[in-house]
ZADO-1210 file (C-alpha; in nm, 4 decimals, padded with zeros to 6 digits):
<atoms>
<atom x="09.4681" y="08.1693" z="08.0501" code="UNK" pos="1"/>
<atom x="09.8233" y="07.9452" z="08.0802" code="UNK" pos="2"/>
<atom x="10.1516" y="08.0803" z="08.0643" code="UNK" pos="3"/>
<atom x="10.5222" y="08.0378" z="08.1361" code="UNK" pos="4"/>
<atom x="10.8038" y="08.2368" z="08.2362" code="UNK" pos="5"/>
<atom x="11.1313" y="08.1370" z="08.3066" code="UNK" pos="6"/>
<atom x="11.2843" y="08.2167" z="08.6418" code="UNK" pos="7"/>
<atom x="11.4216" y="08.5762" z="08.6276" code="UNK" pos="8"/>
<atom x="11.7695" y="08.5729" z="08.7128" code="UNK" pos="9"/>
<atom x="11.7230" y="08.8409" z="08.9908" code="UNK" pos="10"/>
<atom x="11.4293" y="08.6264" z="09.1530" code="UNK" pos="11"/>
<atom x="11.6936" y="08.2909" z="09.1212" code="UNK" pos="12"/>
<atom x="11.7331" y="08.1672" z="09.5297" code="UNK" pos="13"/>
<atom x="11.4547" y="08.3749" z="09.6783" code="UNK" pos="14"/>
<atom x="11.1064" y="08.2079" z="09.7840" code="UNK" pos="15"/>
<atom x="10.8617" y="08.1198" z="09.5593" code="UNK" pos="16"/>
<atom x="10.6182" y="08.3374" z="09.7206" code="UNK" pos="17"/>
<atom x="10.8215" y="08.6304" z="09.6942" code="UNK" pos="18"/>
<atom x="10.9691" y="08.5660" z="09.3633" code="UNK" pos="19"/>
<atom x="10.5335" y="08.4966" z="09.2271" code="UNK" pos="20"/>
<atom x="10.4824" y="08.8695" z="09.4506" code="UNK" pos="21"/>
<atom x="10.7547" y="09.0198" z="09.1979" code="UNK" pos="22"/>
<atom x="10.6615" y="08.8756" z="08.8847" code="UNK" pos="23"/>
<atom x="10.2798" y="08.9501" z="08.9165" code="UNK" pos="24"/>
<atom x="10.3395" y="09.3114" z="09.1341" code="UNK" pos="25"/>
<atom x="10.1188" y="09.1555" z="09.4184" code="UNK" pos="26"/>
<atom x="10.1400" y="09.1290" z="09.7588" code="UNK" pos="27"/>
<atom x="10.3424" y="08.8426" z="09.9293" code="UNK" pos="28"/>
<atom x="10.0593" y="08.7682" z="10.1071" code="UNK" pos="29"/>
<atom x="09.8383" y="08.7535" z="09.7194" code="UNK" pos="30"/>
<atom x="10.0952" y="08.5282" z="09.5668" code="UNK" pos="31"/>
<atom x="10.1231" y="08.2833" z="09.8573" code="UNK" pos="32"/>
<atom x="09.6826" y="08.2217" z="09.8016" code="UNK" pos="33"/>
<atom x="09.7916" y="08.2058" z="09.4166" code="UNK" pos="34"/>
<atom x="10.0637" y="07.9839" z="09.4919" code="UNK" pos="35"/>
<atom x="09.8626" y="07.7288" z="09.7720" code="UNK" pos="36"/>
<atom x="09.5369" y="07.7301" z="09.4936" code="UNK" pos="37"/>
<atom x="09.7630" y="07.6233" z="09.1688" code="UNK" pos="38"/>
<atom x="09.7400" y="07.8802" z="08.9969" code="UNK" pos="39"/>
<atom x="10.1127" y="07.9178" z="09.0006" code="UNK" pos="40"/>
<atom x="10.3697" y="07.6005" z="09.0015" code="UNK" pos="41"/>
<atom x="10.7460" y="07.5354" z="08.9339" code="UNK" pos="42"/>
<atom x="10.7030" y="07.2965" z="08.6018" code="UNK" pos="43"/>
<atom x="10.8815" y="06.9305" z="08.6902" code="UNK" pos="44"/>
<atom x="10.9152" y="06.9517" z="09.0633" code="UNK" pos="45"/>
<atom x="10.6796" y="07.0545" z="09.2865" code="UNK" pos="46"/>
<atom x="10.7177" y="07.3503" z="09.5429" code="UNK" pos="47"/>
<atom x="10.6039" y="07.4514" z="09.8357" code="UNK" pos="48"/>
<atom x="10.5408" y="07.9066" z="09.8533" code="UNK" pos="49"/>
<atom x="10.8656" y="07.8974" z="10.1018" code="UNK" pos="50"/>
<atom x="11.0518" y="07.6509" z="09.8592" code="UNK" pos="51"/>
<atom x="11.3711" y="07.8487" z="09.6586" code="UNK" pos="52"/>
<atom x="11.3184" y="07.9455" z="09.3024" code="UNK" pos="53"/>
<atom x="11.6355" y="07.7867" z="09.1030" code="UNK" pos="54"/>
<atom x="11.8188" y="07.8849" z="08.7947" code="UNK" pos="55"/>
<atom x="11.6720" y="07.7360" z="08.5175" code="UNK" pos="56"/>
<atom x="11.3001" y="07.6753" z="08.6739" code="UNK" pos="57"/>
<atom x="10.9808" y="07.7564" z="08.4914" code="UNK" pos="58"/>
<atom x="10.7144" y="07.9241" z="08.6201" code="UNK" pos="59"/>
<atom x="10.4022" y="07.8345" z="08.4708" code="UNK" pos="60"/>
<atom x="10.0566" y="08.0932" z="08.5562" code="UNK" pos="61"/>
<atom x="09.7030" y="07.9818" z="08.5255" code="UNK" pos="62"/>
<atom x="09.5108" y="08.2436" z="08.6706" code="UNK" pos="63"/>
<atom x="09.1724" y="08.3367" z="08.7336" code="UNK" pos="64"/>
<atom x="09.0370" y="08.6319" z="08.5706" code="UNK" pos="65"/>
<atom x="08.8669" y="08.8135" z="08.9229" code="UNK" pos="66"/>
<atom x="08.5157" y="08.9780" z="08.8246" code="UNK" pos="67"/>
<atom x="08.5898" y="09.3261" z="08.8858" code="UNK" pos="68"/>
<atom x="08.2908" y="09.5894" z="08.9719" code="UNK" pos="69"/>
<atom x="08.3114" y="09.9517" z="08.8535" code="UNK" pos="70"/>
<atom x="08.5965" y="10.1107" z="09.0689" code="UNK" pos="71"/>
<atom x="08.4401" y="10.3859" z="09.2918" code="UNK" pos="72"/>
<atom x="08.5338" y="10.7573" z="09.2361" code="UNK" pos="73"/>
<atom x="08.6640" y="11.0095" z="09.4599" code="UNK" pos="74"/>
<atom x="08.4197" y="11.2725" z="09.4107" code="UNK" pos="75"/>
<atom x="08.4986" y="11.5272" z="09.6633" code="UNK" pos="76"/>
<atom x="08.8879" y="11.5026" z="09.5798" code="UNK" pos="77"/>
<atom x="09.0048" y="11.8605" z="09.5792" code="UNK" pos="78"/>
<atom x="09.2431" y="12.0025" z="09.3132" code="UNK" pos="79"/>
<atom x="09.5260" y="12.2279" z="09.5115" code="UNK" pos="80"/>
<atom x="09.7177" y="12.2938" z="09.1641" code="UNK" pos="81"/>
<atom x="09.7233" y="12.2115" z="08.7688" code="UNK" pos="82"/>
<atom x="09.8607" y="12.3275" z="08.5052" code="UNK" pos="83"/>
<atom x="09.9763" y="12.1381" z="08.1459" code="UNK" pos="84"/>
<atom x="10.2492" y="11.9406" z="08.3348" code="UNK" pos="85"/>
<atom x="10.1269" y="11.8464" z="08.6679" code="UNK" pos="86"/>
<atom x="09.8007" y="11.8080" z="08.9116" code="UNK" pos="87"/>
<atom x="09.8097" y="11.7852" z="09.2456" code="UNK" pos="88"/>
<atom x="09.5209" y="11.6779" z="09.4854" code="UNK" pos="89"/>
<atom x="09.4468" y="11.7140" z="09.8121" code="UNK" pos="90"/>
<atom x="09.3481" y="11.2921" z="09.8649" code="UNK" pos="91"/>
<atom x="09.0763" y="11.2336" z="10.1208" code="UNK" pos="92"/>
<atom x="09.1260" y="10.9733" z="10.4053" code="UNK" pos="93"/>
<atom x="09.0160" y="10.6449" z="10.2043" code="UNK" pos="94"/>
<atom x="09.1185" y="10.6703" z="09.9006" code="UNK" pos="95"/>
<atom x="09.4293" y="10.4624" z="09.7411" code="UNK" pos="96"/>
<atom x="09.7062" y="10.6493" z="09.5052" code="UNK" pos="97"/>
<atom x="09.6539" y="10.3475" z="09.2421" code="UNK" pos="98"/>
<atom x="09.4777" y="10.0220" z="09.2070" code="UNK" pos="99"/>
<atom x="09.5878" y="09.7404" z="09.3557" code="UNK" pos="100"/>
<atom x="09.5038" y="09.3613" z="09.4321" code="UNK" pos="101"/>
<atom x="09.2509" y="09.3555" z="09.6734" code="UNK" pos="102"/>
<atom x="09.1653" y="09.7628" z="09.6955" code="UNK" pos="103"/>
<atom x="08.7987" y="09.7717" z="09.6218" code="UNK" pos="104"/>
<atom x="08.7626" y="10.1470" z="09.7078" code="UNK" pos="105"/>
<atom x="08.8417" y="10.4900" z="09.5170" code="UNK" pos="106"/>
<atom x="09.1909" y="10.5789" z="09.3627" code="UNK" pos="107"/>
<atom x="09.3726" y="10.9261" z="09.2762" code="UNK" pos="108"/>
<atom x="09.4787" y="10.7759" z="08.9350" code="UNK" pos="109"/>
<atom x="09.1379" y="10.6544" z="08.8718" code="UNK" pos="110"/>
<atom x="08.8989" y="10.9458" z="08.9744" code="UNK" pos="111"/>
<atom x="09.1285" y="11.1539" z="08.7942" code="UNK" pos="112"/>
<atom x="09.1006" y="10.9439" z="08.4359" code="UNK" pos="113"/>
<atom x="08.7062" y="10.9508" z="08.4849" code="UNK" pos="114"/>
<atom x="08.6923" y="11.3417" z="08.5042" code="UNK" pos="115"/>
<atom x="08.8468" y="11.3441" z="08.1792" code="UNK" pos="116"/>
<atom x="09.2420" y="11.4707" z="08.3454" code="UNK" pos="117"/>
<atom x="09.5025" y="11.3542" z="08.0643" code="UNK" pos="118"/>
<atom x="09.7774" y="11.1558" z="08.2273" code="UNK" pos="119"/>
<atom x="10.1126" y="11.0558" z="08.0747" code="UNK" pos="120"/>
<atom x="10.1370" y="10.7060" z="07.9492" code="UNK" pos="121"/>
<atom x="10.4284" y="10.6954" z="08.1160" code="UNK" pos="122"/>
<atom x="10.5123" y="10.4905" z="08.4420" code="UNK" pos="123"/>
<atom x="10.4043" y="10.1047" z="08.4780" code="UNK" pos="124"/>
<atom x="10.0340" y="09.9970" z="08.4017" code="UNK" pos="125"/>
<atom x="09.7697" y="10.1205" z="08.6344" code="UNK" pos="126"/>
<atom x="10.0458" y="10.3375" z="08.8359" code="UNK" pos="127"/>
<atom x="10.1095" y="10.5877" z="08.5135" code="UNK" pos="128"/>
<atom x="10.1774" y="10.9501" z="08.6364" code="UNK" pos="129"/>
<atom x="10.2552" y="10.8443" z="08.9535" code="UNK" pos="130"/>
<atom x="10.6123" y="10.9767" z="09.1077" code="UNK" pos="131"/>
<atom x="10.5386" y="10.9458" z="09.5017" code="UNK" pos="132"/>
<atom x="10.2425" y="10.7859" z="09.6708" code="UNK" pos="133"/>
<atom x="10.0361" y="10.8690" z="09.9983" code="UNK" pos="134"/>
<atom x="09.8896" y="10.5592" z="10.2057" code="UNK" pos="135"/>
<atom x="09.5113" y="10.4986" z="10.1686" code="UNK" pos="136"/>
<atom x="09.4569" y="10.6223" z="10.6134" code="UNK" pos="137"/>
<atom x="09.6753" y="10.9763" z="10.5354" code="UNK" pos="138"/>
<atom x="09.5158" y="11.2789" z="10.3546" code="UNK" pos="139"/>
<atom x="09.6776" y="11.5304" z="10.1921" code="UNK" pos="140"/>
<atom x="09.9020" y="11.6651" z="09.8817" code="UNK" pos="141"/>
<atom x="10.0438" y="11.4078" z="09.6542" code="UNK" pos="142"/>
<atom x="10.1274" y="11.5051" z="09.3324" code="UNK" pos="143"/>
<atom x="10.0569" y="11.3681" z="08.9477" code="UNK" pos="144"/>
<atom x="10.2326" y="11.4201" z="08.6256" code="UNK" pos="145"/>
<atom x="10.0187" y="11.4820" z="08.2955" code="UNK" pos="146"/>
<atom x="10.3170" y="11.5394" z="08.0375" code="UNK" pos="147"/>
<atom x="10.6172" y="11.3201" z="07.9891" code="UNK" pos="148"/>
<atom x="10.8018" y="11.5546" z="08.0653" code="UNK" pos="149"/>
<atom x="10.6931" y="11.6285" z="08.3921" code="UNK" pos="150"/>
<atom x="10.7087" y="11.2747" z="08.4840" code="UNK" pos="151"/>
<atom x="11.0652" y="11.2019" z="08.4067" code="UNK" pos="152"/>
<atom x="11.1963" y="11.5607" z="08.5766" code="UNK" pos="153"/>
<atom x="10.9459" y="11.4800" z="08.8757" code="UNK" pos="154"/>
<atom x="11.0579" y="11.1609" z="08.9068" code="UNK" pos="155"/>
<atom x="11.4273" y="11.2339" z="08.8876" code="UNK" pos="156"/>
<atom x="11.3347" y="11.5013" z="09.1312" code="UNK" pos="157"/>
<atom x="11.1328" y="11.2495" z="09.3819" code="UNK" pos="158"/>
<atom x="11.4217" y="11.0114" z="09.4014" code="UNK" pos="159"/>
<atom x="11.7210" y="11.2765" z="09.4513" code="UNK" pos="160"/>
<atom x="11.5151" y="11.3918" z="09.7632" code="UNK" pos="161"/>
<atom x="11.4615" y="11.7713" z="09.5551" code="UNK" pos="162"/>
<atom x="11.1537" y="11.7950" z="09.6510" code="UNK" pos="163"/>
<atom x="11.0134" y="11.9117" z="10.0090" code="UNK" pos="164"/>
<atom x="10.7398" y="11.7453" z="10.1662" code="UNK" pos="165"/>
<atom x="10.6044" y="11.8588" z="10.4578" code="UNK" pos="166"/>
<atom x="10.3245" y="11.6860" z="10.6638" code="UNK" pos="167"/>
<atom x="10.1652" y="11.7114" z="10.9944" code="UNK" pos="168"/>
<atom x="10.1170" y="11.4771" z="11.2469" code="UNK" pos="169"/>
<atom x="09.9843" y="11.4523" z="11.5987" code="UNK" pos="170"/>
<atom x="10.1853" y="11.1988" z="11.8286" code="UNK" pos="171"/>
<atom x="10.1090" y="11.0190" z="12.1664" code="UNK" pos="172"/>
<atom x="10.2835" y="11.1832" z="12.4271" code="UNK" pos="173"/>
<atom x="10.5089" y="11.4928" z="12.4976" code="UNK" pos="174"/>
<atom x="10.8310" y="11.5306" z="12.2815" code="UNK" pos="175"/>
<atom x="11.0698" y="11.6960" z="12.4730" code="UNK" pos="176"/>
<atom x="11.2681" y="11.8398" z="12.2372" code="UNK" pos="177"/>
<atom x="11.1974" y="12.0831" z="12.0262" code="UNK" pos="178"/>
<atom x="11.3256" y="11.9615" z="11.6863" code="UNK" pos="179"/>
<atom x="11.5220" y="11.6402" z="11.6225" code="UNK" pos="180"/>
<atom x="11.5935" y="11.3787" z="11.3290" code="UNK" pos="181"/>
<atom x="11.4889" y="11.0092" z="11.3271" code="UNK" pos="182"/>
<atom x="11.7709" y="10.8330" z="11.1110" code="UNK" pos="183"/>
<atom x="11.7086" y="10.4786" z="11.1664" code="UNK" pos="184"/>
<atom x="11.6877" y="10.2331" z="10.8525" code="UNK" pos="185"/>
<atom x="11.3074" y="10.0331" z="10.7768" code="UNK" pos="186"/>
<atom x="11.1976" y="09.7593" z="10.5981" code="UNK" pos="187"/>
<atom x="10.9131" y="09.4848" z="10.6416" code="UNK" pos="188"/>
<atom x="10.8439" y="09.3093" z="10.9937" code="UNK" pos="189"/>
<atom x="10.8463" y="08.9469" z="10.9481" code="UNK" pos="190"/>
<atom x="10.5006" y="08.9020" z="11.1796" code="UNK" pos="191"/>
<atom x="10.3072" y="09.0973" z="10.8776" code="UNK" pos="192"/>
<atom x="10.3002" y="09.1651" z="10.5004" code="UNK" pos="193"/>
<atom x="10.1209" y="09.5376" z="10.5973" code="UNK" pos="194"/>
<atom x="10.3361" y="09.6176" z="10.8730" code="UNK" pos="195"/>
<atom x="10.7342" y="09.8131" z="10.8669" code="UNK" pos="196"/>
<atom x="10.9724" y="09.8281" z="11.1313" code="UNK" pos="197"/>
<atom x="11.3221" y="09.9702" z="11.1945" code="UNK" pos="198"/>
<atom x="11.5495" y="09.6962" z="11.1443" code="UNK" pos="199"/>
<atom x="11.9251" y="09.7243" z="11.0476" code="UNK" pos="200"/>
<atom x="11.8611" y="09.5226" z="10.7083" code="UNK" pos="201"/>
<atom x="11.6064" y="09.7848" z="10.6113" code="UNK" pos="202"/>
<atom x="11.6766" y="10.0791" z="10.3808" code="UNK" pos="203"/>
<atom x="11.7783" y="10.4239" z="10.4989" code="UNK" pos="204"/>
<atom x="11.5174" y="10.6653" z="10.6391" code="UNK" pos="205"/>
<atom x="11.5918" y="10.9829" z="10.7704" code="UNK" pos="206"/>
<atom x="11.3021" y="11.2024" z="10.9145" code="UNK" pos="207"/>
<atom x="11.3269" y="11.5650" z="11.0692" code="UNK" pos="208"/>
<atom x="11.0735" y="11.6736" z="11.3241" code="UNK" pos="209"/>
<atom x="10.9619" y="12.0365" z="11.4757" code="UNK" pos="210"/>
<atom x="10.7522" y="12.0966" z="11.7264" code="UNK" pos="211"/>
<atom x="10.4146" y="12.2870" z="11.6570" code="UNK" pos="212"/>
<atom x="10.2148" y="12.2857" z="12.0007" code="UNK" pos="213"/>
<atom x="10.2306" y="12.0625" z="12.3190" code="UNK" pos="214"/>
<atom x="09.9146" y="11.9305" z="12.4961" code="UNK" pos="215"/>
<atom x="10.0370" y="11.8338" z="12.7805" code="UNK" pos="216"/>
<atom x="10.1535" y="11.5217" z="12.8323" code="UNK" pos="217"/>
<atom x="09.9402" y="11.3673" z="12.6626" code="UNK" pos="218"/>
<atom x="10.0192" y="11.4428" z="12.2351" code="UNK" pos="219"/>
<atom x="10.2465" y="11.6679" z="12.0555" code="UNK" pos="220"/>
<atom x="10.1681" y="11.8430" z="11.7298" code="UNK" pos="221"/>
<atom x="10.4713" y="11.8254" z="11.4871" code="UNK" pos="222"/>
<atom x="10.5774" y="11.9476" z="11.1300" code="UNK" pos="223"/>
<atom x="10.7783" y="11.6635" z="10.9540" code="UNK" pos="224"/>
<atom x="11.0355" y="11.6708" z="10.6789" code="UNK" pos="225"/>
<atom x="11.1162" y="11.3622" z="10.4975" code="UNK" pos="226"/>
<atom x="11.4537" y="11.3031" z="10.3436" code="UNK" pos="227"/>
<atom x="11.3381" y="11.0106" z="10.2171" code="UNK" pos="228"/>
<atom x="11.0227" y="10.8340" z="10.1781" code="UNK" pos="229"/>
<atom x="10.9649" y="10.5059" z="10.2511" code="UNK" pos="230"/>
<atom x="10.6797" y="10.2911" z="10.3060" code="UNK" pos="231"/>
<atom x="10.4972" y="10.4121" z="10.6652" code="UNK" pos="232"/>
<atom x="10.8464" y="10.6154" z="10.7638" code="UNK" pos="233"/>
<atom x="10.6628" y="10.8547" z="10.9652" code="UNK" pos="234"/>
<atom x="10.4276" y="10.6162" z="11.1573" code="UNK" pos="235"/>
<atom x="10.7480" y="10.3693" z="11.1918" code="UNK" pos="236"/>
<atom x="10.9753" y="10.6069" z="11.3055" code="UNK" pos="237"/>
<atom x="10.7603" y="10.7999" z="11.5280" code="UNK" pos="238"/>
<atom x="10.6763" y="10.4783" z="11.7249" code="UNK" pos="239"/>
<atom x="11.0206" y="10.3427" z="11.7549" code="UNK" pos="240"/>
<atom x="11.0855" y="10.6905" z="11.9775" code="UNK" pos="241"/>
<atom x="10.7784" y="10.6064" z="12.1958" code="UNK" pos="242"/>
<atom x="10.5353" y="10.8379" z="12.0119" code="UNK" pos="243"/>
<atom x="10.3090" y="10.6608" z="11.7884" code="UNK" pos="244"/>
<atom x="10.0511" y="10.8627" z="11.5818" code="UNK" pos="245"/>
<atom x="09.7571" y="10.9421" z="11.7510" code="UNK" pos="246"/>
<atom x="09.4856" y="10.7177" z="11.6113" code="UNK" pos="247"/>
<atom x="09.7387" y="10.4552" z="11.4610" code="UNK" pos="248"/>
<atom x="09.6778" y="10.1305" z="11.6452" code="UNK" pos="249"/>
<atom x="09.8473" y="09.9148" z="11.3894" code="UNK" pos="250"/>
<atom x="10.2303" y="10.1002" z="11.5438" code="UNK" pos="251"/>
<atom x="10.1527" y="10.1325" z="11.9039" code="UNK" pos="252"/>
<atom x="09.8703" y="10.3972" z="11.9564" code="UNK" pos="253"/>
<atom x="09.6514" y="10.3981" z="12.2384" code="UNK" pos="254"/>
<atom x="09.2557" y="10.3363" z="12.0645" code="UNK" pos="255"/>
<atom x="09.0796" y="10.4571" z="12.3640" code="UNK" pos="256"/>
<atom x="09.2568" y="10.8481" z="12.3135" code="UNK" pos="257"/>
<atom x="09.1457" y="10.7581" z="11.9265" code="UNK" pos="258"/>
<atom x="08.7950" y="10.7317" z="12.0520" code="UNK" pos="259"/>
<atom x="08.7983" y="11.0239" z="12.2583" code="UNK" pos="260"/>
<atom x="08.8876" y="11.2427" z="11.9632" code="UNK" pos="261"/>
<atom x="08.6291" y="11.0520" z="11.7507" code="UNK" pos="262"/>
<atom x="08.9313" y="10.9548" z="11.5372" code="UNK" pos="263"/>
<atom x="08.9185" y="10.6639" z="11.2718" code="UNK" pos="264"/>
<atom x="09.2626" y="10.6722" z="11.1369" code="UNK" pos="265"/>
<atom x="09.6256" y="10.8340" z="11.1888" code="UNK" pos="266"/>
<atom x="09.6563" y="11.2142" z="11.2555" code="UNK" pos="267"/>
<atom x="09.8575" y="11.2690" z="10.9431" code="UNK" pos="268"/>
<atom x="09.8001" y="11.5040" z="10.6657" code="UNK" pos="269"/>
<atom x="10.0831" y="11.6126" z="10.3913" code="UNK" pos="270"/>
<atom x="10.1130" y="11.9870" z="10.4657" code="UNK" pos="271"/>
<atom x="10.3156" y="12.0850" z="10.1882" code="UNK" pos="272"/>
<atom x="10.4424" y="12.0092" z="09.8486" code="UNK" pos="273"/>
<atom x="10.7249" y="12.2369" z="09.7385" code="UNK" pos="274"/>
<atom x="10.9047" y="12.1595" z="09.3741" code="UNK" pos="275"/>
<atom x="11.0818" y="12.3165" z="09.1049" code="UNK" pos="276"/>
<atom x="10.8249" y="12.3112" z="08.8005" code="UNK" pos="277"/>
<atom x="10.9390" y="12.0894" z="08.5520" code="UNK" pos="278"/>
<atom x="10.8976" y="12.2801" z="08.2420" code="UNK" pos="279"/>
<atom x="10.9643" y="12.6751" z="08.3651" code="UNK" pos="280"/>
<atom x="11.2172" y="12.5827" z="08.6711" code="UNK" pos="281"/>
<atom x="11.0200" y="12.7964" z="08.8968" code="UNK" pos="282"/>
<atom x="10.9816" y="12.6995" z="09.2426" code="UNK" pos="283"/>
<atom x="10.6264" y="12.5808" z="09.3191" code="UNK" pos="284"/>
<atom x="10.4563" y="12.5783" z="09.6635" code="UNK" pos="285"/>
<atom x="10.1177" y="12.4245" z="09.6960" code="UNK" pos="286"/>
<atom x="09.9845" y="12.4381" z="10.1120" code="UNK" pos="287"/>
<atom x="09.6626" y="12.2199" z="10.2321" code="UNK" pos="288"/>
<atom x="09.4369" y="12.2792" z="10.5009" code="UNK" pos="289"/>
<atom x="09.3924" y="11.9877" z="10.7972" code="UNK" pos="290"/>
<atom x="09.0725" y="11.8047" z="10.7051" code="UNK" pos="291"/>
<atom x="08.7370" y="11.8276" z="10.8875" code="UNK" pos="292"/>
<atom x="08.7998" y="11.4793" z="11.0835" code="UNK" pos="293"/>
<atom x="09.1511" y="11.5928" z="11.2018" code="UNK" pos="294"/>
<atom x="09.0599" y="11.9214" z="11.2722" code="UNK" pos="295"/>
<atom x="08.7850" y="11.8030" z="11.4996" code="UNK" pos="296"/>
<atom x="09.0229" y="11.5867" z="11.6916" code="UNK" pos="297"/>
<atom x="09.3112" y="11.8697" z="11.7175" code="UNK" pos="298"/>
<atom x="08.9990" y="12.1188" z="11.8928" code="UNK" pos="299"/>
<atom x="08.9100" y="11.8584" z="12.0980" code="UNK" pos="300"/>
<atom x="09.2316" y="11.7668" z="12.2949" code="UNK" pos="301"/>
<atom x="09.3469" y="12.1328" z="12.2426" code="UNK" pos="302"/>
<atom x="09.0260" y="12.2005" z="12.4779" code="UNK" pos="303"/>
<atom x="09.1341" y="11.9501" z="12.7242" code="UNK" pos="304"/>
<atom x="09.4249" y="12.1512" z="12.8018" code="UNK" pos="305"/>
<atom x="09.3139" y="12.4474" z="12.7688" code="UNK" pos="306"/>
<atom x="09.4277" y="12.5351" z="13.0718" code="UNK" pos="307"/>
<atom x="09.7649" y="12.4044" z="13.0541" code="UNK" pos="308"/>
<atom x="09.8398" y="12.7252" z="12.8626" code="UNK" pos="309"/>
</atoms>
């Protein structure tokens, strides 16, 4: 089905792939295949993906309708908390907060819906309920809202840094220190649409660490506060000190320690949700436990240095 949109004046001088990636809330790396197959085009002049959007351009969409399947559900996602206003679940590695273009597997949003959980209408399509988001490799607490209410005091609360979110993580290496902050500003490395990096252009991040247990030289277990959340801010920030995430080849980890500890993703986990409720005021705590794969790993290096204590 064909249609046209004029240029929005907030995509006017930015490249066509990134100005189709806005419009159509896909990936740069999406709109670019949309963009080289014709199913997006600049009517009267023709333009390449890096080619400038202008002021007064149409944009004209013929896209193909992609046969979906049946999205999988998240059967063994736990519920840590519910009430009227909120839910929160404790995600399992491998499952996605919302759908998205090109995520075949599981999503909070979506196993939620098919157990019958009312969500508010509230928040843009396929994303409703949704105030802060976990990546698909880290388990742990992330939070839904079910009334309108909740979602406009959660989200207000989300975005003035109100709430505390605590996760744990497992780096390569010894940190020295026994607390510090990371305040160092991220945005999107140019060598891939998936990957961040600190870079002065990006947007503030500020992360606070405290050391849990050493294991010698070899990884440090840490509790992390965020002060802001951005895309991958703990795996980005924690290997622009040296210290990737064990398990986390994509920043910088070493994949043979990954193996060792029969790990197939980050050691991450979201610890710790604590909020003020949005209809009583009280403040709310909700804890998780580390999940069986990351648990496994943690014993396992813990009895290689074993006698390091």
């Amino acid at each position: 089905m064909s249609h046209v949109v004029p240029a929005p004046d907030a995509l006017v001088g930015k490249r066509f792939d990134v100005a189709v990636a806005k419009m159509l809330g896909i990936s740069r790396a999406k709109a670019a295949d949309v963009i080289v197959s014709g199913q997006a085009h600049v009517i009267g002049r023709s333009l390449d993906k890096a080619g400038t959007l202008m002021l007064g351009d149409f944009v004209e969409f013929d896209l193909v309708e992609e046969r979906r399947e049946p999205e999988p559900i998240a059967t063994d996602m736990a519920v840590a908390y519910e009430d009227d206003d909120v839910i929160v679940v404790d995600k399992p590695v491998g499952v996605a907060a919302h759908a998205s273009v090109g995520w075949t597997g599981p999503t909070v949003l979506g196993s939620l819906l098919d157990r019958g959980v009312h969500i508010t209408s509230l928040g843009a399509a396929g994303r409703q309920g949704i105030v802060s988001r976990l990546d698909v490799g880290t388990s742990g607490l992330m939070l839904v809202c079910k009334s309108d209410l909740a979602y406009k005091e959660m989200r207000r609360q989300f975005s003035e840094h109100e709430v505390v979110k605590t996760y744990h993580a497992l780096v390569q290496g010894r940190l020295n220190e026994d607390r510090a902050t990371i305040e160092a500003p991220i945005g999107r490395a140019k060598v891939s649409d998936f990957r961040f990096c600190v870079t002065p252009a990006g947007k503030d991040a500020v992360t606070h660490w405290d050391v849990l247990e050493r294991y010698g030289s070899e990884a440090t277990l840490a509790k992390i506060n965020l002060e802001t959340g951005r895309t991958h801010q703990i795996r980005v920030h924690f290997s622009s000190i040296g210290h990737p995430l064990v398990g986390d080849p994509m920043y910088g980890a070493n994949p043979v320690l990954a193996a060792e500890l029969d790990l197939g993703r980050q050691w991450l986990h979201a610890m710790q949700l604590e909020f003020r409720h949005p209809r009583t005021h009280v403040w709310t705590t909700v804890s998780s436990r580390y999940p069986a794969d990351l648990q496994h790993a943690l014993d396992t290096i813990a009895a290689r240095h074993a006698d390091d204590r």
